[in-house]
N, C-alpha and C positions, 0 to 999 in steps of 0.2 A: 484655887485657880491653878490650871499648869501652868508650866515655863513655855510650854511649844505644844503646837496642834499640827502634826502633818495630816492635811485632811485631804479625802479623794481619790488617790491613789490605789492604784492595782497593790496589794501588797502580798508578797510571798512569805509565808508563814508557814512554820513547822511543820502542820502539819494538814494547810489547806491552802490557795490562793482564791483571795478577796477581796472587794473594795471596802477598803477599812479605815478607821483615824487612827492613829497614834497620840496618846497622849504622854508627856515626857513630863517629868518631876526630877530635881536634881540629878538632873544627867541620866534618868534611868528610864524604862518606860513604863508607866502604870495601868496604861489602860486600851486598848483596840477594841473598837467601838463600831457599831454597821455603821459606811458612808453616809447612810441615809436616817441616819437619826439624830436629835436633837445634838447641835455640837457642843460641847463646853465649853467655858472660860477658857482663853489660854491668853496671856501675854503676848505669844505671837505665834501668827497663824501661818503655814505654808501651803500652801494650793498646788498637789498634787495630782491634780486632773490629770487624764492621758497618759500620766506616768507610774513606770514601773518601779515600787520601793520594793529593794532587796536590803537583807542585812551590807553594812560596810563591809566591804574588800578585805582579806586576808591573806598577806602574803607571807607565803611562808620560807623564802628564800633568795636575803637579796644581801647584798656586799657594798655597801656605803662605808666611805672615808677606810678604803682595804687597799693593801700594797699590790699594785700591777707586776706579777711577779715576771709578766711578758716582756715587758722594757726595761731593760739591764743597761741604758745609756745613764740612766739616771733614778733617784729614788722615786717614784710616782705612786701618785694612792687616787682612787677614784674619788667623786664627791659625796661630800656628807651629807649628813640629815638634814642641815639647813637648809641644804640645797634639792637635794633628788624629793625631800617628802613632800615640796613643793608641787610637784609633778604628780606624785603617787593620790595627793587627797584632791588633786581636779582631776583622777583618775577614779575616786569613788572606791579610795582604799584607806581604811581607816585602823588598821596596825598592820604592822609589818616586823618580821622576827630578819634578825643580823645574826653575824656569829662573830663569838667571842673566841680570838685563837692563841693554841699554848702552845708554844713553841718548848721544845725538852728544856731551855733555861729558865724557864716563868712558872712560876704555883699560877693555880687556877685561882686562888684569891689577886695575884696582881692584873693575869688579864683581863678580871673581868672589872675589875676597878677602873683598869684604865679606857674600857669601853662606856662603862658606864659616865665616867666623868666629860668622854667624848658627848655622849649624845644629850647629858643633862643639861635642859635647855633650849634642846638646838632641834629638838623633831616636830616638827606639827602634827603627826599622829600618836598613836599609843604603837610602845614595842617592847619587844623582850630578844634575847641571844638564845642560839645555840652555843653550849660550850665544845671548840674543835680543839682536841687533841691532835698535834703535829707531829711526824716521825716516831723517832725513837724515845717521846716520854718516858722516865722513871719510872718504871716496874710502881713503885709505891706513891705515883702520880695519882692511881688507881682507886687509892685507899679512902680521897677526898670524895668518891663520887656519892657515899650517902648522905655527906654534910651539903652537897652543890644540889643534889633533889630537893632535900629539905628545905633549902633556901629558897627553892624559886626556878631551879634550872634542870629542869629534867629531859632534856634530850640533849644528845652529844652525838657528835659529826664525826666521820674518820674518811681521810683517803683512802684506797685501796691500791693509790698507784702519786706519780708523780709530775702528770700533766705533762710536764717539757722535760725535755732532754736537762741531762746533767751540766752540757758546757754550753751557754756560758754559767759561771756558778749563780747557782740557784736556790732560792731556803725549799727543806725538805719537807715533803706535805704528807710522804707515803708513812702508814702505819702499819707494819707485820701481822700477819693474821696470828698471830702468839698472844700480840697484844692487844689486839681488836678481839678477840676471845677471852680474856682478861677484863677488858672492859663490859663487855655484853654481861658476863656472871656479875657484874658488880650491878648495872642497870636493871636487868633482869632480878635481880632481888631484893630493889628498892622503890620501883616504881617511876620508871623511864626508858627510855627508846633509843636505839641508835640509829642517827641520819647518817647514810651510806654514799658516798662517790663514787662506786664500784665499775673499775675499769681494771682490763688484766696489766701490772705495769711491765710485766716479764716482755710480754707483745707488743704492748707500746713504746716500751722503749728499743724492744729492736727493730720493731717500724722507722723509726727515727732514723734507726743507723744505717738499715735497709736502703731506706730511700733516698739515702742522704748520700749510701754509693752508690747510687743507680744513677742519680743525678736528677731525682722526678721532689724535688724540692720544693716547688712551687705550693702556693694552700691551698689551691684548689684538689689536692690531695688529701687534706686532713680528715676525710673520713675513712680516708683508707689506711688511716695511720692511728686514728682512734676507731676502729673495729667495729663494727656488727659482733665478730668474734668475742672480741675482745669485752664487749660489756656483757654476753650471754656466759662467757668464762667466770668470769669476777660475781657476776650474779647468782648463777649455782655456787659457790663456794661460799658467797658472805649465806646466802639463804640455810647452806648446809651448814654453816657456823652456829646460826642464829635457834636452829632447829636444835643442835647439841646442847646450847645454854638455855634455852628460856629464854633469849632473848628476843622482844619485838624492831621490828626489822621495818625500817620509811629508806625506802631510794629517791634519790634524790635524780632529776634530769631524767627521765629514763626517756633514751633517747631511741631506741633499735627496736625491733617488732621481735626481736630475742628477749630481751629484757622483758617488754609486755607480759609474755609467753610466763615467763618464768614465774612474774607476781602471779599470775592467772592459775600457773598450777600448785605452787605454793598455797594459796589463800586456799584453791578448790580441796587441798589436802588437810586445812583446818591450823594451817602454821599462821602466825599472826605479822602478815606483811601488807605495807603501803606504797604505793607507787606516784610518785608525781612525775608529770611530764611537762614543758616552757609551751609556751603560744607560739616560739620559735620554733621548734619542733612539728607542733600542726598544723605549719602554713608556709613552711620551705626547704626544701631539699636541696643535696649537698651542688647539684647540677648548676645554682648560683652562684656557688663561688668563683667561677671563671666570668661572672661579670664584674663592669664596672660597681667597686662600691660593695659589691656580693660579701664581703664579710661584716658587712653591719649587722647583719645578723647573726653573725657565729659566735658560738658560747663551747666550751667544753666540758662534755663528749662533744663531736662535731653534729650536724645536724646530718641527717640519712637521706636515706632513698626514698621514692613515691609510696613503694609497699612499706617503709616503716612508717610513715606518716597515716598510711589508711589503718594501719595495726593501731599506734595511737589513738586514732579516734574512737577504733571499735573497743580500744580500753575503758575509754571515757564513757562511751554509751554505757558500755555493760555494766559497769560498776567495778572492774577489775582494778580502775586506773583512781584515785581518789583526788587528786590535787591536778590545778596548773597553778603554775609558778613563772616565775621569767629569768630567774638566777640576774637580780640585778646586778647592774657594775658600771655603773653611769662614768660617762669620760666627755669628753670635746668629741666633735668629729675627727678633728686629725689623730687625737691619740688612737682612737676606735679605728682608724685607718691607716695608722702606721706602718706595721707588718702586712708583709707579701708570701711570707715563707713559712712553710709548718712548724717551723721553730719558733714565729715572732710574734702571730696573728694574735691580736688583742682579745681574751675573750672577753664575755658577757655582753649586754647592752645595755639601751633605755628603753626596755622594757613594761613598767610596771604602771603607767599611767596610759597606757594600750587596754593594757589586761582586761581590763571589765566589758568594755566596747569589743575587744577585737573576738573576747570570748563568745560572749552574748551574739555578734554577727555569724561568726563562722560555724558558732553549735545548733543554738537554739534557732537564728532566720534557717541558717543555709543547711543543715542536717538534721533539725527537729530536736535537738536536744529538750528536753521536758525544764518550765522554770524551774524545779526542782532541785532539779540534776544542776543544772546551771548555779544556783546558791549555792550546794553543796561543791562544786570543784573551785568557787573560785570565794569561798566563806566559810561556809557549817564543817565542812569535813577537816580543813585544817587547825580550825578552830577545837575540834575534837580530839587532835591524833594529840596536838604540841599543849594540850591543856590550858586553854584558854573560854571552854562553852560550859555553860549556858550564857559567860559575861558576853562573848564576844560568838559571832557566827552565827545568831539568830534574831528575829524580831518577834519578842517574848515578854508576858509581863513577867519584870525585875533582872532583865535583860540591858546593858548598855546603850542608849540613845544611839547605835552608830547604823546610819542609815544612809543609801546613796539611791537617789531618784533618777531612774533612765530614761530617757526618750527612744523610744523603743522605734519613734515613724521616720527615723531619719534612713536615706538612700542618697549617700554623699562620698567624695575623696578628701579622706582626713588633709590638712594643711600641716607649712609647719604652724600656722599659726592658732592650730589646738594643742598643743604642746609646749609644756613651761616650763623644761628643764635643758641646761646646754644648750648647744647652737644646732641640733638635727633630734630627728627622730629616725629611728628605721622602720618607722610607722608610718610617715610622710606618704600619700600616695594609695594607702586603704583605701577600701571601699568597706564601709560600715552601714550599718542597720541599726546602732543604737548607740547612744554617748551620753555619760554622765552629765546631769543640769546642775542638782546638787549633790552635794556630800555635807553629811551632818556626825559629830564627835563628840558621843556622851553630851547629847542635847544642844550643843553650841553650832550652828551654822558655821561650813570651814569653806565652802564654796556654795557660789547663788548664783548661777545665770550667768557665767565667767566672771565673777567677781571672786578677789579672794578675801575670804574676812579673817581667815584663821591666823597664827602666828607661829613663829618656832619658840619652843615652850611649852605649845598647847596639849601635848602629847606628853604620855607616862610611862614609866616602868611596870611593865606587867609581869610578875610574880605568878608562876606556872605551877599546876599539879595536873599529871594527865589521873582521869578516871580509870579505878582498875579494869572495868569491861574492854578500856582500848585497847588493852594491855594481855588481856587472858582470850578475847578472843578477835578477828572481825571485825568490825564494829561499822565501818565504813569505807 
């Protein structure tokens, strides 16, 4: 007898969409079945008529319980797992990768112990870290990196710059491209990727000073202070790094129709780069920040103009673009609106319990995005690059039970009261075409029809190997 029957259901599959069952056994799925045939046993049955089963959500870039390095009044850290994956699994996300950060005084065995012992417990979904080297690490910080693959942790994050100004003091996030080519020959020869923040910091930081004597201070600036220029700069450079070592090359944010461009010709040339872009990216331009409230959605890079918003999307269609993301960073409303000044503005959002809805409307109703495409940017392809698929990112027999059912007929203005994280969304206010009913976790129902059944605990450590194809060529 199974554990679970999701029966009826549109279901997107590998490599066909069908009205299919799932049949689930100790968390895993054993069996997809025609709609229309005899059902089997299960324990318990879910009725997914009229709805669309995709693999669980994967997000592959979010910042829970992380130092606000924006508010220098006091020490602040964003909300943790307890809290934000509340949000993420009635948002039809069923892991989510954080990062693990090494500041030059910490081995990459302490930080990630003390991440790990953070989340143990406390996540309702399944997660894994990137490991982020900070500033000026130890030349021989380097040396750890084919014991940290072998473990579990094969991708590694680097600044290219350092977000904010130097005053007031600030911890240092920029990595030297000496050592960020250092790193890449170390990855690059063991079976691992480098996640990139590539911004020029030479530019950005004299934007800062720039504008700071000019007197044009205000945030509604900060895209002209985090660059168009500035990310097309930093992005040839980390690519022509990456081309030198071997090493495979995932940007992170890619916020500018420069950046776009750049994966676009890269990839077209056969060099092995990934591009993610936010849902914040694809649906607001920098022209909001002069309204009220207008930086609820700002994350850094800042978010662009109309034409980098249409470049994004033509990344997504084409295949240029492989990821959306949201760079989580969950705060209160006031903290997220603290900052006026390009120096203070809080980044990131609450992003991640949007994601599947806001993508799913704005790609697939309102642009034609194909279901396909749609699993893969917001499931299959991160689940490919960060090493986590066949378990995770598809709906396959011997594949993870993680499944989230959409109601595809909805034509509605989100509330706040679809949203179950903090006191706002900067979601509030959508207009959506499709919103998660349920979310299902290695077979365990984690959400039913707004109900929550899941718990913190329910969620695991997931232990990462990427495939060598992601790694030698394209792959997605």
């Amino acid at each position: 007898m199974l554990d679970l029957l999701v029966r009826g259901g549109e279901v997107v599959g590998p490599d066909a969409v069908g009205h299919w069952d799932i049949g689930v056994s100790e968390g895993k799925i054993v069996s997809l079945t025609a709609a229309d045939s005899a059902a089997p046993e299960a324990t318990r049955v879910v009725d997914a008529t009229d709805l669309l089963v995709v693999p669980g959500g994967v997000e592959p870039h979010a910042h829970l319980a992380h130092y606000i390095s924006m508010r220098t009044e006091s020490e602040m850290y964003t909300l943790g797992p307890e809290e934000d994956t509340v949000g993420m699994v009635f948002g039809g996300v069923t892991t989510h990768i954080d990062f693990c950060q090494i500041p030059p005084d910490t081995t990459a065995e302490q930080g990630i112990q003390r991440r790990m012992e953070r989340w143990k417990g406390k996540s309702l979904i399944d997660y894994a870290f990137h490991v982020n080297f900070l500033g000026a690490v130890p030349i021989r910080a380097f040396e750890q990196v084919p014991e940290l693959i072998q473990a579990g942790f094969p991708s590694f994050k680097v600044f290219t710059c350092n977000v904010l100004p130097p005053v007031p003091p600030r911890r240092a996030y920029k990595m030297d491209f000496g050592r960020i080519g250092r790193l890449m020959e170390k990855v690059a020869a063991n079976g691992g990727i480098v996640v990139v923040h590539a911004e020029d910091d030479d530019l950005v930081q004299f934007n800062y000073e720039l504008f700071t004597e000019e007197g044009r201070t205000h945030g509604k600036h900060l895209h002209l202070v985090h660059s168009k220029l500035s990310e097309h700069l930093s992005f040839a450079r980390t690519i022509l790094l990456g081309r030198a070592t071997g090493a495979a090359v995932y940007f992170v944010h890619t916020s500018a129709s420069e950046g776009a461009a750049a994966i676009e010709h890269a990839r077209g040339h056969g060099q092995v780069v990934y591009g993610e872009t936010l849902h914040q990216y694809l649906c607001h331009t920098a022209a909001e920040y002069a309204d009220p409230a207008g930086f609820q959605f700002h994350t850094y890079p800042s978010v662009k103009l109309q034409g980098d918003q249409d470049a994004l999307w033509r990344g997504l269609l084409s295949g240029s673009l492989s990821t959306v993301a949201t760079d989580e960073f969950p705060t209160s409303r006031e903290v997220k609106l603290k900052g006026s000044t390009i120096e203070d503005v809080t980044g990131g959002n609450l992003g991640a319990e949007a994601r599947m809805g806001i993508v799913y409307s704005e790609g697939v109703a309102r642009r034609g995005m194909s279901l396909r495409q749609y699993v893969d940017v917001t499931s299959t392809n991160a689940a490919r690059i960060f090493g986590l698929y066949p378990r995770k990112g598809v709906i396959a027999v011997g594949s993870d039970a993680d499944l989230t059912l959409l109601d595809t007929r909805q034509r509605r203005r989100l509330t706040r009261a679809d949203f179950h994280v903090a006191d706002y969304s900067p979601w509030e206010g959508w207009e959506v075409s499709a919103w998660p009913r349920t979310t299902i976790l290695r077979g365990k129902l984690m959400t039913h029809n707004g109900e929550l059944l899941g718990k913190p605990g329910d969620g695991e450590w997931l232990p990462r190997k990427i495939a060598p194809v992601v790694l030698e060529r394209v792959a997605c």
